[in-house]
C-alpha positions, -999 to +999 in steps of 0.1 A: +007+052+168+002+033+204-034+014+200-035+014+163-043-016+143-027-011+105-029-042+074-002-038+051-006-057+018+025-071+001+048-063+026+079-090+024+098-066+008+104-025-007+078-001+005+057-024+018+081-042+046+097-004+053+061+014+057+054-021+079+083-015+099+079+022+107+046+021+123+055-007+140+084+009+153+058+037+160+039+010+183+014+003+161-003-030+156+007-044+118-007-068+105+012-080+069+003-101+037+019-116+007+014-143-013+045-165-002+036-177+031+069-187+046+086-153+035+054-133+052+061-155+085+099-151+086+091-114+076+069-110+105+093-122+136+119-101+119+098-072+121+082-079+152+115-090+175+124-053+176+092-030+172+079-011+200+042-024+185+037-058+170+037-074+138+021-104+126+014-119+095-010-136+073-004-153+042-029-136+013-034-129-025-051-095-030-063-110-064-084-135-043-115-118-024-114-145+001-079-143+013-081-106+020-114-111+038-100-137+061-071-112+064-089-081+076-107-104+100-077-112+117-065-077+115-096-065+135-093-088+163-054-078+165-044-052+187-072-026+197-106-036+178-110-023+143-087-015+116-075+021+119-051+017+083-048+001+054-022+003+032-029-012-004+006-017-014+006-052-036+017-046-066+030-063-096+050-051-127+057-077-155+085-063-172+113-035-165+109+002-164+114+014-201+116-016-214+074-028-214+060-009-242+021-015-238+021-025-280+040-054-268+019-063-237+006-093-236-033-101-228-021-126-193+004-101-180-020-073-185-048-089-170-026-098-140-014-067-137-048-050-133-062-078-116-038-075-090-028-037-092-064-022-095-089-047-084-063-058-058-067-023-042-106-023-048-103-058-027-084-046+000-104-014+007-134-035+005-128-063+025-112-037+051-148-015+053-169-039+079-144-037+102-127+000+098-128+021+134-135+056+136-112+079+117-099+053+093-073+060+071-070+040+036-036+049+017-023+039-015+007+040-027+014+054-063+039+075-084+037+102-112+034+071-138-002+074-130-006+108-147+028+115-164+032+093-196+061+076-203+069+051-229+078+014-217+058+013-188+027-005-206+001-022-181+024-010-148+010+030-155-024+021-172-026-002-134-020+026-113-037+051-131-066+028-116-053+023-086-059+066-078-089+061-093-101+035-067-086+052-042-107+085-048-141+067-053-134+051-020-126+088+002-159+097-018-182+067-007-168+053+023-170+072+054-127+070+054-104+093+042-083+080+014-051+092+001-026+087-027+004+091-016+033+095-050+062+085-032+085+095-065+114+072-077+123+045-047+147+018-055+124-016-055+123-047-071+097-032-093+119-003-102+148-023-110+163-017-080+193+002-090+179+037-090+153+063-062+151+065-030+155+038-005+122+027+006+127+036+044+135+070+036+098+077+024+080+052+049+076+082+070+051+095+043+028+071+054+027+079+093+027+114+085-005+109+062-023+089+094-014+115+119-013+152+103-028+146+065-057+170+061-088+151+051-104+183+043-072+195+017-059+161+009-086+133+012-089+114-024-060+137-040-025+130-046-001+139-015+035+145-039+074+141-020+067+181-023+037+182-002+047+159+025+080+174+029+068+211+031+043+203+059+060+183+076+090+205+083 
């Protein structure tokens, strides 16, 4: 991953600070964002004291088109220029897992939710495209809740239901290949925590998609635990 530049949103923590993490270790050129400044500065010089790349970070709402463009312009002037991946990861879940029946939502968290889980990704991706290099790669990060109904997950599944859907309009209209990548169960603050996969155990997903993902096969679908695991063998 020498001399590639890579934006993670919402990376403090879970996915997002592992998948930062791996492709810095990979020498890669990260560049991270969350909303709580301090946490995304002291996240970055944790990161960055042992990585083989870099890792720097930028204090940013993915709810706020402004922040992310002021993001992705300091992304493409760190490292080699241009972005070569983006990684819409920010995500919220008001509520618990089983627990947030959508007949109970209520109109705020389910506007923040989209706002942040769906347009959020539309932000990112969008802000990212002016400065993109060749052979970009745009991933998002998802899970089967998107397509396999369960009860108690209200706005959280209706959100990332959205969030695919953004993700294949953009490998459809943007000269970038997008993927979805379901990363299953991982144990996150958003999950609960207690239950899945640790969140460095399926970071590699996300180099693997950069590197050997088929645009051709995979670009705008859903790469499943299933599919990254048999090909990458």
């Amino acid at each position: 991953m020498d001399e590639h530049t890579v934006v993670v949103t919402g990376a403090t923590r879970g996915v997002g600070r592992a998948v930062a993490a791996t492709f810095a270790d990979e020498g890669a050129d990260v560049v991270i964002c969350a909303r709580d400044g301090e946490l995304v500065s002291e996240t970055a010089a944790e990161l960055d004291a042992d990585a083989a790349g870099s890792v720097v970070g930028q204090r940013a709402d993915v709810r706020d088109e402004f922040d992310v463009e002021r993001l992705m312009e300091t992304a493409a002037s760190h490292g080699t220029p241009g972005i070569d991946v983006v990684v819409a990861n920010a995500a919220v879940f008001h509520g618990g897992p089983g627990e947030s029946p959508i007949t109970a939502e209520s109109y705020s968290a389910f506007d923040d939710t989209v706002q942040t889980n769906v347009r959020g990704v539309f932000a990112t991706l969008t802000e990212a495209l002016p400065h993109l290099a060749d052979d970009a790669t745009l991933l998002v990060p998802s899970g089967s809740v998107a397509r396999d109904t369960k009860p108690g997950l209200g706005a959280y599944a209706v959100s990332k239901a959205g969030a695919e859907a953004v993700a294949r309009q953009f490998h459809a209209d943007a000269d970038a290949a997008a993927y979805v990548l379901d990363l299953g169960l991982v144990a996150t603050e958003l999950t609960g925590g207690e239950n899945g996969r640790d969140p460095a155990d399926v970071a590699p997903m996300f180099t693997w998609a950069v590197t050997e993902a088929d645009p051709d096969e995979h670009g705008g679908d859903v790469i499943d635990l299933r599919t990254w695991k048999r090909a990458s063998r």
